[in-house]
N, C-alpha and C positions, 0 to 999 in steps of 0.2 A: 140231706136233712135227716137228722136223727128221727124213728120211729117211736123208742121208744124212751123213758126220762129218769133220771134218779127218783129213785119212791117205788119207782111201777113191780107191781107184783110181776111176773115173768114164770113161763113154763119151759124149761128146755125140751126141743124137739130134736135129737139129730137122727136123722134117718140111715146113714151109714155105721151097720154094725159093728163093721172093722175101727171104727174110730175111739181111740184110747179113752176119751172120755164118754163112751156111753156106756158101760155099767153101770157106771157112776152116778152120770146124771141124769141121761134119757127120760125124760116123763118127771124128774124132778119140778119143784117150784121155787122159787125163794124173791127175793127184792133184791133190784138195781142201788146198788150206792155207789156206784161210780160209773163215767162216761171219758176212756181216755182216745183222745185221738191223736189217729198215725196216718202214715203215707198210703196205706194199704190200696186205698181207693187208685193213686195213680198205676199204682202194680196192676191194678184189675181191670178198671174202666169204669169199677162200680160203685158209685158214690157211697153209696151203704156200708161197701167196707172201709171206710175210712172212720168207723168208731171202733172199739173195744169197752163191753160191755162188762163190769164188773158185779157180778152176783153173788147173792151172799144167801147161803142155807146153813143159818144157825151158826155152828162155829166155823163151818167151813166157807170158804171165796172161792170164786172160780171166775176164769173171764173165756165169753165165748164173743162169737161176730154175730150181727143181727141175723143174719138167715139161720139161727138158729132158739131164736128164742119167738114164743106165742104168747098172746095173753091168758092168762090160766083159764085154768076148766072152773065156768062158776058151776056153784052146786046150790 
């Protein structure tokens, strides 16, 4: 079951510094507009990963897997 939906505001978390995209995004925010799903889940055993989460910051998309997205920091 997906956690989280198209709309939902989302925080990237990734904790692995060595990973290509945490410059970039790490500690970013933006909104879910898309939800594609793949096989990932049988590869892993883990249900969670069988979405891919498409996020959008401004002009930029990017898609990550649910373990790595939070609900923003409210302020």
């Amino acid at each position: 079951m997906a956690r989280f939906a198209v709309g939902n505001r989302v925080r990237i978390d990734i904790p692995d510094e060595t990973d290509p995209d945490f410059e970039a995004f790490h500690g970013e925010e933006g909104t879910i507009i898309e939800i594609i799903s793949d096989d990932a889940d049988a590869m892993t055993g883990t249900e969670r990963d069988g979405h891919i989460y498409r996020v959008e910051f401004g002009e930029t998309t990017a898609d990550f897997r649910q373990h790595d997205l939070r609900p923003p920091i409210e302020e």
